[in-house]
N, C-alpha and C positions, 0 to 999 in steps of 0.2 A: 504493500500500500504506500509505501514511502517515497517512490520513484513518481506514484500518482498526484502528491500532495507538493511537490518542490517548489510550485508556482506560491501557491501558499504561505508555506512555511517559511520561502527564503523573504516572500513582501512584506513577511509577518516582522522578520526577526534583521529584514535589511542583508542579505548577504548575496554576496555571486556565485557564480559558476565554481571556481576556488573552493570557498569556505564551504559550499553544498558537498562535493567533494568529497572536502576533511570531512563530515558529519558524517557520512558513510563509510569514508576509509576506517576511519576508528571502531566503529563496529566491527568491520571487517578483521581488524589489527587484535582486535580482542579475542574473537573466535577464533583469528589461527591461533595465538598464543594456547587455548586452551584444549585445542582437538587430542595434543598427546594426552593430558589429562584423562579428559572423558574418555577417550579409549583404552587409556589403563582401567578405569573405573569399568568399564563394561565386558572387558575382559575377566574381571576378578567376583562382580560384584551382580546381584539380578538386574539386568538391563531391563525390566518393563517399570520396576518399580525407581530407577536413575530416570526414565522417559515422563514419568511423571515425573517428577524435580527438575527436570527441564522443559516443560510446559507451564511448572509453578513460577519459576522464573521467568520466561516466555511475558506469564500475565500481570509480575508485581514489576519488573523494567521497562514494561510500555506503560503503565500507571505513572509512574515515576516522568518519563517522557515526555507526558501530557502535562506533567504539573511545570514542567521549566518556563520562566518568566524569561530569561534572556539568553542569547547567544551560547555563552561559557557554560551554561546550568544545560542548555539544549545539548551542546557538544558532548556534558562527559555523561549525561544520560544515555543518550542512542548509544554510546560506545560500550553504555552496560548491558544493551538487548544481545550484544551479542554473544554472552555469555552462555545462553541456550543456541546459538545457530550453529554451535558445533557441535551436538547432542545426535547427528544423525547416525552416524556409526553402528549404535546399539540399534535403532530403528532396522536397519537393513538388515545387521546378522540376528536377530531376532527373527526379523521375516525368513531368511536364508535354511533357519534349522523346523520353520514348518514347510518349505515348498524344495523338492530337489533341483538339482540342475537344470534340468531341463525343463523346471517351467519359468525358472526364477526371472529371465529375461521380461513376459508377461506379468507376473505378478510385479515387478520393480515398475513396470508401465503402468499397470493402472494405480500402483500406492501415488506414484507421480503426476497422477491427474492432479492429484489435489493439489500441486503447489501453482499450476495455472489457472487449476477453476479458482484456485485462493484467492491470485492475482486479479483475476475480473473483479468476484467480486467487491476486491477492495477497491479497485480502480471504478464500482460503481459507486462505494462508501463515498471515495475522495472526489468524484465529480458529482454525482447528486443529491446524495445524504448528506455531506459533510458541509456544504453552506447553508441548507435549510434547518439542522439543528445546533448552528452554533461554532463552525468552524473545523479546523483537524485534530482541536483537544478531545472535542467530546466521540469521536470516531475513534481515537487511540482507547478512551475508557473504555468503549464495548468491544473492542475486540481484545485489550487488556483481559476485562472481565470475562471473556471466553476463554485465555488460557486456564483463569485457574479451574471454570469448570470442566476442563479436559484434562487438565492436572487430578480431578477427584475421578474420571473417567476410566481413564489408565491405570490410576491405583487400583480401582475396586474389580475391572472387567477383563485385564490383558496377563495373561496365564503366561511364565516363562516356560521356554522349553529347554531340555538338555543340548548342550555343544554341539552339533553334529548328528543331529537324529534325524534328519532328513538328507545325507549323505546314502546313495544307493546301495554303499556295500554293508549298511546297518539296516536295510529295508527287513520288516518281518521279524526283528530282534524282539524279545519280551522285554529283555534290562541291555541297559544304555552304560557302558563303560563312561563316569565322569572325566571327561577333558580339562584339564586346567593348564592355566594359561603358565607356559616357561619360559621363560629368555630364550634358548635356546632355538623356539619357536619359532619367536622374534626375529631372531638374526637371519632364520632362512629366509623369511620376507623381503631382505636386501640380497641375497643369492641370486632371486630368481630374476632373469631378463624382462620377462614380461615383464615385471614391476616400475624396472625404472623407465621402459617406455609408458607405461598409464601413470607414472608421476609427471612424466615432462609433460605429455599431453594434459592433464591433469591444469599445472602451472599453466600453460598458455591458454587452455580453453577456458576458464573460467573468466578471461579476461571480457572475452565480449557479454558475457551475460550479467558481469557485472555494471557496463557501460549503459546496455540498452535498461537494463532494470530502475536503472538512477536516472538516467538521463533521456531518455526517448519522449516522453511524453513534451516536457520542455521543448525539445527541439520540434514536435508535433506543433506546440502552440506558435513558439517565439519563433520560428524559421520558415513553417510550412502554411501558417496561417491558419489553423485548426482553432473552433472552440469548442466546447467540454462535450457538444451533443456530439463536433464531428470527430473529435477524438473516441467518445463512443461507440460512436457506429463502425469507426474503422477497424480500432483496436479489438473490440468485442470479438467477432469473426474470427479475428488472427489467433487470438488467445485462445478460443478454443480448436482451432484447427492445431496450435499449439500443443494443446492437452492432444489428441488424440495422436500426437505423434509420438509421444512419451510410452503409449500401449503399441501402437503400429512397430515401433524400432525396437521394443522388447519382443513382441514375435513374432517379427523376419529374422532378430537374432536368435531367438532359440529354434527355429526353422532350419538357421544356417547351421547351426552351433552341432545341430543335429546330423547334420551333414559333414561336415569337416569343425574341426576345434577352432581354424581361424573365421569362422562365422561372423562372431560378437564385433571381432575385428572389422572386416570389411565392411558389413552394416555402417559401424560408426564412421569411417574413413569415406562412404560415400556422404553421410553425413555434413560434415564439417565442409568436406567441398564445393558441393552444389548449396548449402546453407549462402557462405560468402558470394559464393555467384549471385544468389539471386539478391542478399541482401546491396550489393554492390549496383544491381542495376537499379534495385528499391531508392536508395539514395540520391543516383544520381537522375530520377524521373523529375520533369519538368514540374514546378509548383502548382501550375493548372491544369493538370493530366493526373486528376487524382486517383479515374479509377484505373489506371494504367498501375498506379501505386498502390495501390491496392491488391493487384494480383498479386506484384511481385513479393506484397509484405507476405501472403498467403502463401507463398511456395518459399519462403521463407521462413514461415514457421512450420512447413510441412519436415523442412529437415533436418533444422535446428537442435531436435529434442532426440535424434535417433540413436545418439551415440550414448545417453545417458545412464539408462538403464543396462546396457550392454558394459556399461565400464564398472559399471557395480558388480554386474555377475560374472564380470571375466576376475575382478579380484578375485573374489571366493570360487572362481575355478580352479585358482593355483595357489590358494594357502591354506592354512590347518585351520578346524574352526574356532578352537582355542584362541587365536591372534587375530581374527579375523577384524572383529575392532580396530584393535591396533592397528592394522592394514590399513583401513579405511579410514582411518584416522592421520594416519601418516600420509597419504594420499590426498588427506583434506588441506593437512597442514602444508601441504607443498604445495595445494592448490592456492591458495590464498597468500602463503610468504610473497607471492609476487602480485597477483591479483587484489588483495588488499588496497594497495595502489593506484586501482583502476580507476575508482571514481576521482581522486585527487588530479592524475596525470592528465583525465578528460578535463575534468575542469579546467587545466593549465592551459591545455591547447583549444577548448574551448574560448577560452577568454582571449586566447592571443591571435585565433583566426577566427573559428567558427563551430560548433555543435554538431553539422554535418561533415565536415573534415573529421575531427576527433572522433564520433562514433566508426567512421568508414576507417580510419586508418587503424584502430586499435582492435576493431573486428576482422577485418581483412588480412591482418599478418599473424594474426593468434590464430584463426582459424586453417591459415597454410601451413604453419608450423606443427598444426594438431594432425594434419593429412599425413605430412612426411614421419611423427611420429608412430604414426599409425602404422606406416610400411614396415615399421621398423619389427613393432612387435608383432606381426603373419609370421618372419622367422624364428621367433622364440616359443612362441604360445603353444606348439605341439608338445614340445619336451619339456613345459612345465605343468603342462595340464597332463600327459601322462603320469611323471614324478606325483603328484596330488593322489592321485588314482591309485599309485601302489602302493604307495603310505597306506591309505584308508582302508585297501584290501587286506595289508599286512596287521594292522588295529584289527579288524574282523576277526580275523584267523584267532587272534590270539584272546580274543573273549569267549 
């Protein structure tokens, strides 16, 4: 909702492109600092009932948010929301130990509708709700007030499951051998190739989705000449063609996945390609050729989302589920040590050219950089997803 409200928020509080930015960088800077944490914690600890405490937290730092009077008091709030935005780790290998392999592709798609159907939503809070009751404070209290009741949600209704119960070679098991989390674990996770190709990929693709999330809308109004109904109608459409690309690209990758192991792979890799293309012509279409822009936002977010789910399940295709956290979590943190910086860096070049330069350039070289990563890891991804496989066979055996 936050990317929604900038027109807002910065008239409110007086600030630019820059300082909008820091306000998000800092969130950002918080979360990476805290993902090794949380994924130590979920490795050791019940991840449904940590998912609650970071949904509690979710709903008492957007509270908090609302209540800031000026600038300094706005900044080191939002930089405490993100205290929970790195809580997803446990979310996924949670999901990971009820659904096997080969559905998880799917299942990671549709858990991920909800973060665009979210986006709409909020993005209807912040353009039609939010001036008729009162502004973007009182928009922050209700959906504040919905963390914590999903904080009591989670506590009472979400059942953890053993490490690895959904692992094929434990299918039909009555008792589940407890996994716990070892260093040693740990350390394979930096062994294996595949990894540090979905770390790098990882670091650079995050970059555009941080640019367009902060900043899109802004440039929608202030550059393209859009106001809040025709940001509506445009954005609406895209977001959800959005969302269903998030289930689309989880299964074509378990499709493919099923077919050869670099499946996950290529899916994503055509992803990230044909995304920059069409966001690239999206850009540069003429201000009064809106529905021409319009297509190309539309095939734009047809492709956007295809890698996402598939880089979840290609983690937990090559690690133990002991570490899997930690994985995902390491994975986060590298995502963000550089991305963090995204909204800030836009801002910079925003103010010093333009909104449509800095989203084009900082989408367009993240996303080539995310392709060629991608080549990278089709040559490793066999012999680390075998290696997984006869680990797991060999636990089997021995229960």
């Amino acid at each position: 909702m936050i990317g929604s409200l900038q027109v807002q928020i910065s008239d409110d509080f007086g600030i630019n492109n820059k300082q909008w930015g820091l306000v998000n960088s800092g969130a950002l800077i918080v979360a990476t600092i805290l993902y090794p944490i949380w994924g130590y914690l979920y490795d050791h600890y019940a991840r449904a009932k940590l998912l609650s405490l970071a949904s509690f937290v979710w709903g008492a730092t957007t509270w908090l948010n609302a209540l800031a009077r000026n600038f300094g008091v706005f900044l080191t709030t939002r930089a405490s929301t993100g205290i929970d935005d790195s809580s997803y780790p446990g979310l996924y290998t949670l999901v990971a130990d009820y659904f096997g392999p080969n559905l998880r592709g799917k299942i990671y798609g549709i858990l991920q509708l909800a973060q665009p159907i979210g986006y709409l939503v909020g993005m209807i809070l912040a353009l039609m709700v939010a001036p008729a009751i009162g502004g973007w404070r009182s928009v922050f209290y209700i959906t504040g007030s919905l963390g914590l009741v999903i904080a009591l949600l989670i506590f009472f209704g979400v059942r953890e499951m053993p490490r690895g119960k959904a692992e094929p070679e434990f299918e039909n098991m009555a008792e589940m051998q407890t996994f716990k989390f070892s260093w040693a674990e740990a350390r394979e996770i930096f062994k294996k190739k595949t990894m540090w190709f979905i770390f790098l990929q990882g670091f650079a693709g995050v970059f555009p989705w941080n640019v367009i999330t902060y900043f899109f809308f802004a440039y929608l109004e202030r550059e393209r000449g859009y106001d809040a109904n025709g940001i509506l109608f445009t954005m609406a459409p895209v977001i959800l063609i959005l969302a269903s690309g998030y289930f689309v690209g989880g299964a074509f990758g378990d499709a493919a996945f099923k077919r050869t192991n670099k499946g996950r792979i290529i899916v994503s890799s055509i992803g990230v390609l044909f995304g920059a293309v069409f966001l690239f012509l999206a850009l540069n279409t003429p201000l009064d050729a809106k529905n021409q822009f319009f297509v190309f936002m539309c095939l734009t977010a047809i492709f956007m989302p295809l890698s996402s789910a598939n880089v979840i399940a290609t983690v937990y295709d090559v690690t133990a589920p002991e570490v899997r956290s930690t994985a995902q979590a390491t994975e986060y943190f590298i995502e963000n040590a550089g991305a963090a910086f995204a909204p800030i860096l836009t801002g910079i070049i925003a103010d010093a050219i333009d909104l449509k330069t800095a989203i084009l350039l900082i989408c367009t070289v993240a996303w080539g950089l995310c392709f060629f990563f991608y080549l990278g890891a089709i040559f490793t991804i066999d012999r680390d997803t075998k290696h997984l496989r006869e680990q797991m066979a060999e636990r089997a055996k021995a229960m």
